[in-house]
C-alpha positions as CSV (number, residue, x, y, z in Angstrom):
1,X,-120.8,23.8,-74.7
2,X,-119.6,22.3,-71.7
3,X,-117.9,24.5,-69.2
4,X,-114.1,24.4,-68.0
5,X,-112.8,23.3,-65.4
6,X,-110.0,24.8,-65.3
7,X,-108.6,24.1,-62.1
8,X,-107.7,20.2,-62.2
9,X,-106.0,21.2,-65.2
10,X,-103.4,23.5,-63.7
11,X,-103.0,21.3,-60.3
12,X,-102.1,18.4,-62.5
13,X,-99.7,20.8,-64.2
14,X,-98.1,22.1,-61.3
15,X,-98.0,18.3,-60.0
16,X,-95.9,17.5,-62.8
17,X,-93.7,20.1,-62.7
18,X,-93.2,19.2,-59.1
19,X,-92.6,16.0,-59.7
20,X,-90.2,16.6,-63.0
21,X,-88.3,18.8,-60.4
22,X,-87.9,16.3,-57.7
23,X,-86.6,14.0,-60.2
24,X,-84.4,16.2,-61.8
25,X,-82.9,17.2,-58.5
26,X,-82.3,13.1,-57.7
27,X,-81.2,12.7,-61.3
28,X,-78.3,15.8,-60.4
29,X,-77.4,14.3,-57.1
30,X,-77.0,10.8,-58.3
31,X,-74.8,12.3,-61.8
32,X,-72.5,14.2,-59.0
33,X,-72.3,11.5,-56.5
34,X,-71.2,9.2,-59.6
35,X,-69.2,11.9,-60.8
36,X,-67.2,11.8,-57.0
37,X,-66.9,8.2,-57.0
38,X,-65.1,8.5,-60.1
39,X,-62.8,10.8,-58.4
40,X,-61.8,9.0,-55.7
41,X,-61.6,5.5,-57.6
42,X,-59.2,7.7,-59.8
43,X,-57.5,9.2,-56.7
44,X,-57.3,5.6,-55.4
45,X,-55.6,4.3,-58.1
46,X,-52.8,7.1,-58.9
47,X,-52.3,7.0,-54.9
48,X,-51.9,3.0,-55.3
49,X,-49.3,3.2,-58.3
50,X,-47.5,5.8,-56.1
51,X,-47.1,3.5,-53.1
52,X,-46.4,0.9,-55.8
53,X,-43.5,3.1,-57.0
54,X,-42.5,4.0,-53.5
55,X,-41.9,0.2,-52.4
56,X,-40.1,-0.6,-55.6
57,X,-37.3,2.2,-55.2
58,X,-37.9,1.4,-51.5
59,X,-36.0,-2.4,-52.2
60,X,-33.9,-0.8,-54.9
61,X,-32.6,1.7,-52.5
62,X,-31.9,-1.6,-49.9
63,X,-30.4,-3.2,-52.5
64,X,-28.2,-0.7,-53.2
65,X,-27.3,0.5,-49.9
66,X,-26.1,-3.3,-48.9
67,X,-23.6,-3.7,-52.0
68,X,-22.1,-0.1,-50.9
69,X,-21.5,-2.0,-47.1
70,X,-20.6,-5.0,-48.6
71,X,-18.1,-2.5,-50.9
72,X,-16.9,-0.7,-47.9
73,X,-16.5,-3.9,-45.7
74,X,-14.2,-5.1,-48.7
75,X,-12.0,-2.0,-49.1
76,X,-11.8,-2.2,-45.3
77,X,-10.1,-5.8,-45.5
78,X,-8.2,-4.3,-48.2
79,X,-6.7,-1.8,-46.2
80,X,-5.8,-4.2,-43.3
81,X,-4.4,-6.7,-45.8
82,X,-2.1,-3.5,-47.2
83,X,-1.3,-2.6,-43.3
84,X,0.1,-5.7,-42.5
85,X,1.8,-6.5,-45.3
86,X,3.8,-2.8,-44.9
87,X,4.2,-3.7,-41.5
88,X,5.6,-7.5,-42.3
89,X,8.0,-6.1,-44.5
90,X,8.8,-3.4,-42.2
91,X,9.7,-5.7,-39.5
92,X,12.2,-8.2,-42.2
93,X,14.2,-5.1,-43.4
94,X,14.8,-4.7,-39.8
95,X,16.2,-7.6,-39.2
């Protein structure tokens, strides 16, 4: 019988090993660097439909706020038109 050599065997081992590890450890980092980019692609996207949201309540808000002046401005004519007809009549009762 031939003898062993049993020390090529176990460097080769603990090569392997070594090198399993290493690429496990790569393998982790790139599955939780994928796993952040996810995150912030999703992050992106809900803070996009928010500003989205945001601008569209922005202009109905605009909107909304020029009918109230353009309300106001007409109740304000209103009130004039009512003034100076009280005062018209005032002024032939008088007479």
């Amino acid at each position: 019988m031939a003898p062993r050599n049993r020390g090529k065997g176990k460097k080769g081992g603990k090569q392997k090993k070594k090198k399993n590890v290493a690429e496990n450890e790569v393998e982790e980092k790139y599955r939780k660097a994928a796993l952040e980019v996810d995150i912030l692609k999703e992050h992106l996207a809900l803070r996009r439909d928010v500003a989205r949201q945001v601008k569209a309540d922005s202009e109905g808000l605009k909107q909304r706020q020029l009918e109230r002046e353009r309300e106001l401005e007409m109740s304000r004519d209103d009130k004039k038109d009512i003034y100076e007809e009280m005062i018209r009549q005032y002024q032939e009762l008088q007479r």
